[in-house]
N, C-alpha and C positions, 0 to 999 in steps of 0.2 A: 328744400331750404325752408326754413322757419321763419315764420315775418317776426319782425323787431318788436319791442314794447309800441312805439309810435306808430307803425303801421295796423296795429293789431286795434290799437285808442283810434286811429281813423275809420278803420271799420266798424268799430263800436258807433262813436258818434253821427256819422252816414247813414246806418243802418237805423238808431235810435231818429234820428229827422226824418226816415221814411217812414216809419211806423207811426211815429205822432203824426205824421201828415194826413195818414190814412185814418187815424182814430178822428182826428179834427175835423172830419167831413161829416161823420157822423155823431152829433152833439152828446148822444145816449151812450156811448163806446169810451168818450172822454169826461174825466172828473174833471167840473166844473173849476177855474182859476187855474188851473196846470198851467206851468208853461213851458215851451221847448228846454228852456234851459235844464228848468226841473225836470226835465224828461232824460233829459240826456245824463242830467246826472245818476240819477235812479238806474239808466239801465247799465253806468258804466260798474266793470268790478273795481272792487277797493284798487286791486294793484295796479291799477292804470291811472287810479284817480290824481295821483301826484303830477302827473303830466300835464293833467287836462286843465284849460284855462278858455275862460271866456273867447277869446281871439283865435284859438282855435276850434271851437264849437262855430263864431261868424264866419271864418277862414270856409271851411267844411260846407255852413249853409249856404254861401254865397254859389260856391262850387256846383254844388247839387243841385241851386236852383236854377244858374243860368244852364246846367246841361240839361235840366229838363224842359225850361222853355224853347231850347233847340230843338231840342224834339219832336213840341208842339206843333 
């Protein structure tokens, strides 16, 4: 089964906040001013872009981040 356009932008977006997370720990890895947002939009492709919106980029972060504090 094939994932949908939205589930396909959630992994997009998911995957771009772990990467930037991981870039942001190390200062020299990340260009100075970036910000998540910008990050996430840079790694989405065009054809997803029409979906994607602020609210679900926070939707996504909030997600990510309480399941990794569980983890901790």
């Amino acid at each position: 089964m094939a994932l949908s356009d939205r589930e396909r932008l959630l992994v997009v977006i998911s995957n771009a906040i772990s990467v930037y997370s991981m870039y942001a720990k190390d200062p020299q890895t990340m260009t100075k001013n970036k910000s998540m947002v910008d990050f996430v939009l840079k790694a989405t492709p065009e054809d997803l872009k029409k979906d994607l919106s602020i609210d679900l980029i926070d939707e996504v972060f909030a997600f990510v981040s309480k399941t990794q504090a569980e983890l901790s």
